[in-house]
Backbone as CSV, one residue per row, in Angstrom:
resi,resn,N_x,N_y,N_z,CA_x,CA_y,CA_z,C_x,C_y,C_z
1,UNK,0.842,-1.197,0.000,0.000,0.000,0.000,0.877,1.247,0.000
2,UNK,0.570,2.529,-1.118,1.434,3.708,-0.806,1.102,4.222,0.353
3,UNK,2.188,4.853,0.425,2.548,6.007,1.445,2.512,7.415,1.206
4,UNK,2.280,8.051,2.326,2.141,9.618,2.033,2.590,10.350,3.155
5,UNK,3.919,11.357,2.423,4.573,12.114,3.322,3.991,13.101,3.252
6,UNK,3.803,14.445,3.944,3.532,15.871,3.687,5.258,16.420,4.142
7,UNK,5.726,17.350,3.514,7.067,18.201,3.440,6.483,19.490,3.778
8,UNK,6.642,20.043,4.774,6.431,21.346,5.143,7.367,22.306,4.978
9,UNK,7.300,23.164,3.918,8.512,24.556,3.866,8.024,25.382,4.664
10,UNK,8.690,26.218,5.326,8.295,26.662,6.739,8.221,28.321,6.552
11,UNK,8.020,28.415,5.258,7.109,29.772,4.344,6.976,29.520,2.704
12,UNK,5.774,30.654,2.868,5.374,30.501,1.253,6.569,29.711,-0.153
13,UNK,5.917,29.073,-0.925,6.647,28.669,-1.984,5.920,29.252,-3.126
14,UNK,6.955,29.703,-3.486,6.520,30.524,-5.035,6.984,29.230,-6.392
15,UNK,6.378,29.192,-7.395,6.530,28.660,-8.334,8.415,28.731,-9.039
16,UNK,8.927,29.902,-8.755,10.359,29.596,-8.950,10.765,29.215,-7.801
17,UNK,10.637,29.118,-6.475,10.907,28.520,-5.479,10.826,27.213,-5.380
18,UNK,9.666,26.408,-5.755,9.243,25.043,-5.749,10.132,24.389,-5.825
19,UNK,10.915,24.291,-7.764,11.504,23.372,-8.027,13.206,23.281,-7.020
20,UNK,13.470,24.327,-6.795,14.840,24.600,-6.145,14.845,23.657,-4.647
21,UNK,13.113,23.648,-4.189,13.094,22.957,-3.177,13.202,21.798,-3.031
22,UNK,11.913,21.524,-3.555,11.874,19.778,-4.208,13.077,19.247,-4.637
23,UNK,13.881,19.849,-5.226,15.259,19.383,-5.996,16.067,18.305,-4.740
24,UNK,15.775,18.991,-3.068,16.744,18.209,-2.315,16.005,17.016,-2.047
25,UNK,15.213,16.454,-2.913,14.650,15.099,-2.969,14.648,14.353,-4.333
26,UNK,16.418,13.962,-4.790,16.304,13.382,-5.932,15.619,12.439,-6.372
27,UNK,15.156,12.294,-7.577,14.341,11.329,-7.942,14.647,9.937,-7.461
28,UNK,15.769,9.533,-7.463,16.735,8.381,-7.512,16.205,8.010,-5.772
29,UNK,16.011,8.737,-4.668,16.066,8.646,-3.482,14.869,8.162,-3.052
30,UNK,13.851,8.473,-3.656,12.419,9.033,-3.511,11.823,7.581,-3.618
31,UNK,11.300,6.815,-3.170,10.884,5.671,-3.399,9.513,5.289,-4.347
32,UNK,9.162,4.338,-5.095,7.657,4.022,-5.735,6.592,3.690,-4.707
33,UNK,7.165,3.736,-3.789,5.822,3.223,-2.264,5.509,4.340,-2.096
34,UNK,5.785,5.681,-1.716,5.670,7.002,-1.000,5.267,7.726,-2.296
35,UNK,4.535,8.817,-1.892,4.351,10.250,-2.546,4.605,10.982,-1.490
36,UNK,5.341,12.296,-1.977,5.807,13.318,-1.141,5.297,14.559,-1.622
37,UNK,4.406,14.833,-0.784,4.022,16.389,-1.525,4.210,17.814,-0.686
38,UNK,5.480,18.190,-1.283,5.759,19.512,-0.697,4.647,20.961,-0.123
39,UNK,4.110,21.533,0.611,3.529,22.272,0.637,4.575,23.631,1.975
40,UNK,4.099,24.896,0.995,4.306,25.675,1.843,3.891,26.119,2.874
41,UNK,4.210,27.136,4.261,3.577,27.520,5.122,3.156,28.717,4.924
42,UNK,2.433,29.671,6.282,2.310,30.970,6.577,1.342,31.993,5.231
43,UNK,1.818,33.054,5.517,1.172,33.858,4.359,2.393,35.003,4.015
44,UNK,3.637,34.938,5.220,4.566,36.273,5.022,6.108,35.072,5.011
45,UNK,7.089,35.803,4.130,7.866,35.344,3.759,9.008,35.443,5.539
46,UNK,9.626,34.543,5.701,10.878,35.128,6.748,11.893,34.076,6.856
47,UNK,12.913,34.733,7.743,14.181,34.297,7.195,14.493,33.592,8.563
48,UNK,13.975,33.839,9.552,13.963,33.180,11.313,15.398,34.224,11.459
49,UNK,15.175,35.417,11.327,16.464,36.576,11.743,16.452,36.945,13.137
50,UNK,15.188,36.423,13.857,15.190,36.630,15.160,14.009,36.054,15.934
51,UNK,14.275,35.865,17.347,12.995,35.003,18.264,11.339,35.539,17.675
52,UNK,11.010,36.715,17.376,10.407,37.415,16.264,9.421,36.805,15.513
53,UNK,10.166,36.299,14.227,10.317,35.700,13.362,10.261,33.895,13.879
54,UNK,11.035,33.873,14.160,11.006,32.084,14.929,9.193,31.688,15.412
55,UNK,9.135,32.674,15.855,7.595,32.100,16.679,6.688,32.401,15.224
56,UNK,6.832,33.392,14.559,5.833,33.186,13.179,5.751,31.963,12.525
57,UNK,7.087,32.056,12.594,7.525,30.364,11.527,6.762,29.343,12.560
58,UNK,6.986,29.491,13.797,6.201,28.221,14.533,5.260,27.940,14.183
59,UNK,4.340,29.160,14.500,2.875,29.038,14.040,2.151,28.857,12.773
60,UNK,3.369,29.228,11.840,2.864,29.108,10.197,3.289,27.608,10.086
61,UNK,3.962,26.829,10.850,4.270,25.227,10.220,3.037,24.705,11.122
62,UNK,2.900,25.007,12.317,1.845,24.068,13.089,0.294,24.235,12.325
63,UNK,0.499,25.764,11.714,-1.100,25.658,10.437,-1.465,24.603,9.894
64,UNK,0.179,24.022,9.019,0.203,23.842,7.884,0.122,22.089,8.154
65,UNK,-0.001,21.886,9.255,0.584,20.569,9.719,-0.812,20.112,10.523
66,UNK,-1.007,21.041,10.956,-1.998,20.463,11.998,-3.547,19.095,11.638
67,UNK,-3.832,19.269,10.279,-4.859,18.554,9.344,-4.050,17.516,8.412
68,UNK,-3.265,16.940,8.931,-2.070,16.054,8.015,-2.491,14.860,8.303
69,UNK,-3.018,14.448,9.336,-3.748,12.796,9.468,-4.719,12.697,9.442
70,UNK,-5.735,13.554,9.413,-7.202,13.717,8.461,-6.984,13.656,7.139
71,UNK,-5.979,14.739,6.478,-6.007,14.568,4.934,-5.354,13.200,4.439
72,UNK,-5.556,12.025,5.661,-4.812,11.398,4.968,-2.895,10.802,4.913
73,UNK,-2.344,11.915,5.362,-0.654,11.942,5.326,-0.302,10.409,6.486
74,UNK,0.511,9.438,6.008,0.760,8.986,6.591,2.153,9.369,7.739
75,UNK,2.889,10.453,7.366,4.298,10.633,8.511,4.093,12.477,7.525
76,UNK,4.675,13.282,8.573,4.836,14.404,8.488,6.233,14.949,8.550
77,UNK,7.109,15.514,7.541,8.489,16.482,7.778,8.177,17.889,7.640
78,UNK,9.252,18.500,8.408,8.984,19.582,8.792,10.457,20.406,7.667
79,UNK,10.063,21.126,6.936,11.427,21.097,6.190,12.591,22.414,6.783
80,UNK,12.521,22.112,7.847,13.407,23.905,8.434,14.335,23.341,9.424
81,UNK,15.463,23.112,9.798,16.260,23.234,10.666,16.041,23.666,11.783
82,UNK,15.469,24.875,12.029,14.750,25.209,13.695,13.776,24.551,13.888
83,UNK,13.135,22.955,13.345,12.658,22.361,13.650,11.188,23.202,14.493
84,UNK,11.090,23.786,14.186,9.798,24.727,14.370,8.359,23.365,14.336
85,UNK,7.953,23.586,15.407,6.049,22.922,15.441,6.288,21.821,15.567
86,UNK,7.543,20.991,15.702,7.938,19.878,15.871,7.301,19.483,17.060
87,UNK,7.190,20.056,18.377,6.882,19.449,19.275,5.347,19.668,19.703
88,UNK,4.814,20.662,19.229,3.670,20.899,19.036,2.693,20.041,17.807
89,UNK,3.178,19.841,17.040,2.545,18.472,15.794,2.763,17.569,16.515
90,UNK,3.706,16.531,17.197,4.162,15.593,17.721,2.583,15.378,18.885
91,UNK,2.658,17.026,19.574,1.420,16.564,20.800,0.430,16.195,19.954
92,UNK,-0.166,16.794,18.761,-1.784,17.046,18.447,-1.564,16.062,17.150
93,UNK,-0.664,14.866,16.924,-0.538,14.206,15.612,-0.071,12.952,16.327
94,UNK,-0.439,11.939,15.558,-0.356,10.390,15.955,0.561,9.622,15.305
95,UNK,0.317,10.569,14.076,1.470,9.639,12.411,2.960,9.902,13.146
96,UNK,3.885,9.595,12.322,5.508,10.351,12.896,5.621,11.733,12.512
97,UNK,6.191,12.330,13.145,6.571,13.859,12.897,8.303,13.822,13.081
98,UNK,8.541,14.282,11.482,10.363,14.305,11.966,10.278,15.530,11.626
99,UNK,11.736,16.351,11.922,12.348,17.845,11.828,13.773,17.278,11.184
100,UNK,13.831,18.247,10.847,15.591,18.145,10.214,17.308,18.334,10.879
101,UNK,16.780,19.345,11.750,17.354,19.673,13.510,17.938,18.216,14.403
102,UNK,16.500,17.419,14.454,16.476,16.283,15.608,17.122,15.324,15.097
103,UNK,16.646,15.319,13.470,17.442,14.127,12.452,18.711,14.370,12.233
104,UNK,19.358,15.567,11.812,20.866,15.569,11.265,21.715,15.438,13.030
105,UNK,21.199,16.308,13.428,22.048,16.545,14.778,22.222,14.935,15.559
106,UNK,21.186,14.038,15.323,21.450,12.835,16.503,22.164,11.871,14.933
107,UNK,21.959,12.198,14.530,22.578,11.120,12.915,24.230,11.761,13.209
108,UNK,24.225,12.640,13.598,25.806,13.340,13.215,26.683,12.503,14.848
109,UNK,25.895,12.613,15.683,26.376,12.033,17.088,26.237,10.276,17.074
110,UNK,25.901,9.681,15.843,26.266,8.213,15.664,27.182,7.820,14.159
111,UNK,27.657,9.332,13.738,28.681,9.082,12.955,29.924,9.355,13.266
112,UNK,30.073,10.518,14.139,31.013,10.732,14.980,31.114,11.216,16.120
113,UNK,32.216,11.946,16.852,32.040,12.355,18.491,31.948,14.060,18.623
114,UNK,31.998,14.636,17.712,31.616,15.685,17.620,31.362,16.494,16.215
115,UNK,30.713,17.588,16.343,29.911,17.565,14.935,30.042,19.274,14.698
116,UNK,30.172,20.330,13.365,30.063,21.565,13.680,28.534,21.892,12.600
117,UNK,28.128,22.847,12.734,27.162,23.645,11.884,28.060,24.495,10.954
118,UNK,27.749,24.413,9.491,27.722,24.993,8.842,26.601,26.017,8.319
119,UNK,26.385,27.311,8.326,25.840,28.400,8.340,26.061,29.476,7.375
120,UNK,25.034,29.729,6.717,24.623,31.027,6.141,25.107,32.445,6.757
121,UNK,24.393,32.283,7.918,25.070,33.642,8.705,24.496,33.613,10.256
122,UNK,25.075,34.300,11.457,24.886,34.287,12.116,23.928,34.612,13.222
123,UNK,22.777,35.586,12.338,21.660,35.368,13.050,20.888,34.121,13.030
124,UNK,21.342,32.577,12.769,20.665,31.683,12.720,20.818,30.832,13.751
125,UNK,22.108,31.388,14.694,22.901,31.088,15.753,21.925,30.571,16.598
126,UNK,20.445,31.210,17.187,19.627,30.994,18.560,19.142,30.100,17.651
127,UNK,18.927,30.014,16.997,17.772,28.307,16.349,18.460,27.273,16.518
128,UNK,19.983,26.997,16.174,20.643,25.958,16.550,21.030,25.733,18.213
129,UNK,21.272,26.803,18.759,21.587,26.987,20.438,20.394,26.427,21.113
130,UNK,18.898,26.845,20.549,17.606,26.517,21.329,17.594,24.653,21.065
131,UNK,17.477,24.353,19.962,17.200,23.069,19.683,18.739,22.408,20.644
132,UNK,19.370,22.336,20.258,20.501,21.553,20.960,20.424,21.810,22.443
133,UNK,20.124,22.761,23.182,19.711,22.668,24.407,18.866,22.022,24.834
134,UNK,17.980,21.525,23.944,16.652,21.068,23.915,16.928,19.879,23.736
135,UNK,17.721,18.979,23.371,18.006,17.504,22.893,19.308,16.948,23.572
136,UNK,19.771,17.867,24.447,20.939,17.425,25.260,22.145,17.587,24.823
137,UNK,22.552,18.061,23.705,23.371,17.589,22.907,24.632,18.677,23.003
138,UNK,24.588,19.808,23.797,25.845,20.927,23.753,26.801,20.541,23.710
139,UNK,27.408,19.515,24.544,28.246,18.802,24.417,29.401,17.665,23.362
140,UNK,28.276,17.987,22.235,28.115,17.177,21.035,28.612,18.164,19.708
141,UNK,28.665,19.543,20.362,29.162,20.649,19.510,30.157,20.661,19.451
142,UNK,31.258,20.954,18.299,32.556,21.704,18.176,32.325,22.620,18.292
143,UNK,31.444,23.562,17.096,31.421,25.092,16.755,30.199,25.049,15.768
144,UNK,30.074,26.459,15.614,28.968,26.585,14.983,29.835,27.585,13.828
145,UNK,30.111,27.330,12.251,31.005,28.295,11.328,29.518,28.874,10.713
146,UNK,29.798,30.201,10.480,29.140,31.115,9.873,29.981,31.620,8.626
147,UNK,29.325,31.959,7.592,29.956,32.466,6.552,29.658,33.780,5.986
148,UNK,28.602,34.127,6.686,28.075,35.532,6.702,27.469,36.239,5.430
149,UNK,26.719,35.283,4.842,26.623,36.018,3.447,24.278,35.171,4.165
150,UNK,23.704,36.411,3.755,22.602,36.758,4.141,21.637,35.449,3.147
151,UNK,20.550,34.808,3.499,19.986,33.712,2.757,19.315,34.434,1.631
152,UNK,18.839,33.844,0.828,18.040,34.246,-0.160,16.536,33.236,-0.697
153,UNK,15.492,33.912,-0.165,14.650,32.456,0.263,13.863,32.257,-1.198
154,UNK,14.428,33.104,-2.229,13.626,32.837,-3.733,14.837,31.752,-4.192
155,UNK,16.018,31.985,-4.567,17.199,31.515,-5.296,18.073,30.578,-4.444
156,UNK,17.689,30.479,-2.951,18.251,29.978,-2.616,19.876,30.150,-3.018
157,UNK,20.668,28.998,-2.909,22.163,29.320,-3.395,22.504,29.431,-4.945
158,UNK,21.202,28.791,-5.444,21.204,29.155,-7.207,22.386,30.774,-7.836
159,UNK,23.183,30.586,-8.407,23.517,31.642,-9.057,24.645,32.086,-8.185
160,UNK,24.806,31.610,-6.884,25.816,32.250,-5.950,26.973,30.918,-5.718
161,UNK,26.984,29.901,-6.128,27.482,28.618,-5.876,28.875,29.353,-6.066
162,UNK,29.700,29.991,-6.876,31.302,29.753,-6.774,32.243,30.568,-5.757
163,UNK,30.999,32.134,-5.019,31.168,31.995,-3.929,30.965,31.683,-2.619
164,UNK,29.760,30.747,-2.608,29.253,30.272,-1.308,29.740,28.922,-1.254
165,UNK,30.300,28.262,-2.294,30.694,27.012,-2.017,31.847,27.079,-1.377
166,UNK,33.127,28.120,-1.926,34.200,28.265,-1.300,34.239,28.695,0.078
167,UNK,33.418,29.466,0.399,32.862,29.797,1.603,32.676,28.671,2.821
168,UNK,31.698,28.179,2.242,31.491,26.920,2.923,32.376,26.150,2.964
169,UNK,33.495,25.339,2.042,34.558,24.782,2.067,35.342,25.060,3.004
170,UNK,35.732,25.928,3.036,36.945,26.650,3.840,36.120,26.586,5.179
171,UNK,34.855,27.258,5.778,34.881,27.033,6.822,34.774,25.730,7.729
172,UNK,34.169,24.923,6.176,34.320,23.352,6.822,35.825,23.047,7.255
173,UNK,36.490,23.460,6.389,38.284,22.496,6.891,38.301,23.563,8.084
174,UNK,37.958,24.669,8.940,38.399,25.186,9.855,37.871,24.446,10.879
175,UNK,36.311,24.109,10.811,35.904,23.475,11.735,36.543,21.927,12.163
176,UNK,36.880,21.743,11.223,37.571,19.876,11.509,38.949,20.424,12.065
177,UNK,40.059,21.324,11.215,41.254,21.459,12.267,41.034,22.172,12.848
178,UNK,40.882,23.801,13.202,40.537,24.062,14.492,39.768,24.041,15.455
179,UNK,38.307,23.437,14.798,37.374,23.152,16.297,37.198,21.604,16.377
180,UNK,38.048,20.969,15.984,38.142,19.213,15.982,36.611,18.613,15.794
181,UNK,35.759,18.863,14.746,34.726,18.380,14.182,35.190,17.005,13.261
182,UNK,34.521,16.059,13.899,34.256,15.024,13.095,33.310,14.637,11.725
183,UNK,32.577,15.663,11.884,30.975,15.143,11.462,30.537,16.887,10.796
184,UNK,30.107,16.891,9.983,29.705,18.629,9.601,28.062,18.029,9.512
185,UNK,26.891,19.154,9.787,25.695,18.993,9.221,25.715,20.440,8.678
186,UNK,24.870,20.620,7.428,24.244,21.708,6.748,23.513,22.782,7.995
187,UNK,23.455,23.710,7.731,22.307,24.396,8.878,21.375,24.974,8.709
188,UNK,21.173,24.904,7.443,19.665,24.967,6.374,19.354,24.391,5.639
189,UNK,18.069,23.313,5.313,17.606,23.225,3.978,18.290,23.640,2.900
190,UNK,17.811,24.837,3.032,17.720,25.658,1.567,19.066,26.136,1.549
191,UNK,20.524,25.265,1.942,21.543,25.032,1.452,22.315,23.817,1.004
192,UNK,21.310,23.184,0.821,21.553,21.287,0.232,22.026,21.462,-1.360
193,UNK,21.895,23.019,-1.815,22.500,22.286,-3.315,24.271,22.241,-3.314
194,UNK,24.886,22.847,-1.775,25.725,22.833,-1.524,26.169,21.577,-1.326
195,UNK,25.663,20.386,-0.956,25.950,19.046,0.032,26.887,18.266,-0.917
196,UNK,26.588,18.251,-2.431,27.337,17.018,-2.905,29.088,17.610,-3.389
197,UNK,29.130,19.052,-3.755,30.562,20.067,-3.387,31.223,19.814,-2.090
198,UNK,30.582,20.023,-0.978,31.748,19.738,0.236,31.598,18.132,0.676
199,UNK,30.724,17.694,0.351,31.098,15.968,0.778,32.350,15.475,-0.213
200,UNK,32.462,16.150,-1.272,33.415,15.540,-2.178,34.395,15.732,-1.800
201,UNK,34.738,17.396,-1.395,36.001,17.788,-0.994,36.789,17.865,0.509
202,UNK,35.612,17.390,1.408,35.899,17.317,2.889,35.852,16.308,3.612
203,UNK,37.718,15.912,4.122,37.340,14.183,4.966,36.536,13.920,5.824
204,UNK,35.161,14.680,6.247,34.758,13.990,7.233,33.004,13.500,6.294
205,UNK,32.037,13.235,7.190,30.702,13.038,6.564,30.165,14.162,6.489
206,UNK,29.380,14.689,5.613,28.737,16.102,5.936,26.957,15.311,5.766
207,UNK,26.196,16.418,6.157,24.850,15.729,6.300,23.744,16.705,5.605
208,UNK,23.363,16.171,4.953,22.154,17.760,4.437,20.907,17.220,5.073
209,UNK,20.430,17.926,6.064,19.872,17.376,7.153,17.828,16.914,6.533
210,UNK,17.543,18.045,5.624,16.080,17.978,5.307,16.308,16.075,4.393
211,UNK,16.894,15.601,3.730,17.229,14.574,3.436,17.416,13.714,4.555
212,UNK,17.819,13.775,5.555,18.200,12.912,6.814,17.081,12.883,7.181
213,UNK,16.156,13.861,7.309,14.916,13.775,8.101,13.747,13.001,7.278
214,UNK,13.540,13.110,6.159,12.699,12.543,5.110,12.891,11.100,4.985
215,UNK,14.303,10.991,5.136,14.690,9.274,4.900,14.581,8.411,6.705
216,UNK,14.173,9.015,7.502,14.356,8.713,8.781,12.489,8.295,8.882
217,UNK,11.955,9.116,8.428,10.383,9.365,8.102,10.131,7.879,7.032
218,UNK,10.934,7.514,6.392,10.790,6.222,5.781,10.882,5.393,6.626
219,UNK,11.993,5.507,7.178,12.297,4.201,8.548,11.195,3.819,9.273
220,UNK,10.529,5.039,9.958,9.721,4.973,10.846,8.784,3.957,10.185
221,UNK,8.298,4.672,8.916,6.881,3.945,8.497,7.405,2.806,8.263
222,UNK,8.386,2.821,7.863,8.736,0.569,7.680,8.832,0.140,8.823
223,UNK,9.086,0.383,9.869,9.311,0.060,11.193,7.701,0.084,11.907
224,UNK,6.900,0.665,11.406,5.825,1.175,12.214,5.863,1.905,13.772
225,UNK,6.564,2.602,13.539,6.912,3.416,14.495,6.876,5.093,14.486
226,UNK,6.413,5.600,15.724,6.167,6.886,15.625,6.339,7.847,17.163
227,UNK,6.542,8.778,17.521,6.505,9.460,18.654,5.749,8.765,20.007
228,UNK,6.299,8.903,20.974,5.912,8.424,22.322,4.817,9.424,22.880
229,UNK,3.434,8.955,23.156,2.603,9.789,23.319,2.567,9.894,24.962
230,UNK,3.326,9.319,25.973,3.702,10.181,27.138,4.787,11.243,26.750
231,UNK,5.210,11.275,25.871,6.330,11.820,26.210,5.253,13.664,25.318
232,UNK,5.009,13.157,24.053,3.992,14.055,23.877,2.750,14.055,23.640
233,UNK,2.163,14.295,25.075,0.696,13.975,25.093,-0.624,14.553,24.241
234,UNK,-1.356,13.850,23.896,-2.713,14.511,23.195,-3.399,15.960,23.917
235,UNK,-3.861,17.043,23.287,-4.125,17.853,23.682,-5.542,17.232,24.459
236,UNK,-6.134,18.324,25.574,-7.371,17.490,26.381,-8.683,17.871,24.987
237,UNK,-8.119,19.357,24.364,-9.465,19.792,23.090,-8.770,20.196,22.165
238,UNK,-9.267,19.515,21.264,-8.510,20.205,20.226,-8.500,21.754,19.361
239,UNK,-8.030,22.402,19.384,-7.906,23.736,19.273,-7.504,24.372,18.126
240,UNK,-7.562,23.607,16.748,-6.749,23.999,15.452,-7.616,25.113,14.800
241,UNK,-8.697,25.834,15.589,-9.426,27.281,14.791,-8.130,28.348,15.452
242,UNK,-7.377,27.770,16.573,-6.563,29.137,16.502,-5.755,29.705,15.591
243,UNK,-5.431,28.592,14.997,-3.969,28.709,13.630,-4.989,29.355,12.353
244,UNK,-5.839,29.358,12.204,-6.394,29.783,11.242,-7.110,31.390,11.482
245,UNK,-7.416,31.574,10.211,-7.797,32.863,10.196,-9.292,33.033,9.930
């Protein structure tokens, strides 16, 4: 019997946006059991530049998520790195709910003994600090490298690859010799067209995490397995007219 993922982008997708997205789900990966159907969130575009912003994005993925085992969806991804609504879908959803955050970060701590973030720029710093506080894992950090060049949520890295790849390169080899990283993960999505450039050129594993999380979301459903409902309990009423307008 197929399967059905829902992919949550964690703001609007515009028609030149789509394909750039979808792209970090090669055909080749994608299985004939599953359909995956990308949908966007919210109604305002943002970049999570601050706690601000973070809580919009919360609330625009828990919208977008919240009617995913009524319509049907058998497992839910969340496609954002701040793992946004993750724990809030998890309470009010039964199917699996993965994030990309929970997936690359504990995948990176069973490939090696310590792991760095690779980054866009540094206001993305509290999204990785909150979640890893949140999963135990500080300890599990080298560093967090920033490269300081601002996201672009239409083009993504499209058109900028010969200097954001070098970018990224270089801060990867800093993080392995000077902050003794074993393990690199991506620290956005919507920098996976970067992943198959520095895995080629950097000895350690690198991880493009929205892929880690999607293929983990397979596991589950072959496994039949899904979130611990002590751990996140059912709401006592259900309340999904708040997310809406």
């Amino acid at each position: 019997m197929r399967k059905r993922i829902k992919m949550i982008f964690p703001v609007p997708m515009s028609e030149a946006t789509r394909p750039l997205v979808e792209s970090q789900l090669p055909a080749s990966l994608v299985r004939a059991d599953i359909d995956v159907s990308f949908v966007g969130a919210g109604q305002v575009m943002s970049l999570a530049d601050s706690y601000y912003d973070m809580a919009i994005m919360e609330a625009a993925v828990i919208q977008a998520g919240v009617k995913a085992e009524e319509e049907g969806y058998d497992a839910l991804c969340i496609n954002t790195v701040s793992d946004s609504g993750l724990a809030a879908l998890r309470s009010r959803l039964s199917i699996p709910v993965l994030a990309p955050g929970i997936a690359a970060f504990h995948t990176a701590c069973m490939l090696g003994h310590r792991f760095s973030i690779l980054t866009m720029w540094p206001r993305w710093y509290p999204l990785y600090r909150k979640t890893l506080k949140e999963y135990g894992l500080e300890s599990r950090l080298a560093s967090i490298r920033s490269i300081d060049v601002r996201p672009d949520t239409e083009a993504l890295l499209q058109g900028k690859e010969e200097v954001v790849f070098a970018k990224l390169l270089e801060a990867g080899r800093r993080a392995i010799e000077e902050d003794g990283a074993d393990v690199l993960v991506l620290g956005s999505t919507t920098m996976h067209q970067s992943h198959a450039y520095l895995a080629e050129h950097l000895p350690v594993p690198v991880l493009n995490p929205g892929l880690i999380a999607y293929k983990q979301c397979e596991l589950l459903l072959d496994l039949g397995l899904a979130h611990s409902k002590l751990a996140y309990p059912d709401p006592e009423l259900i309340k999904d007219a708040a997310f809406s307008r």
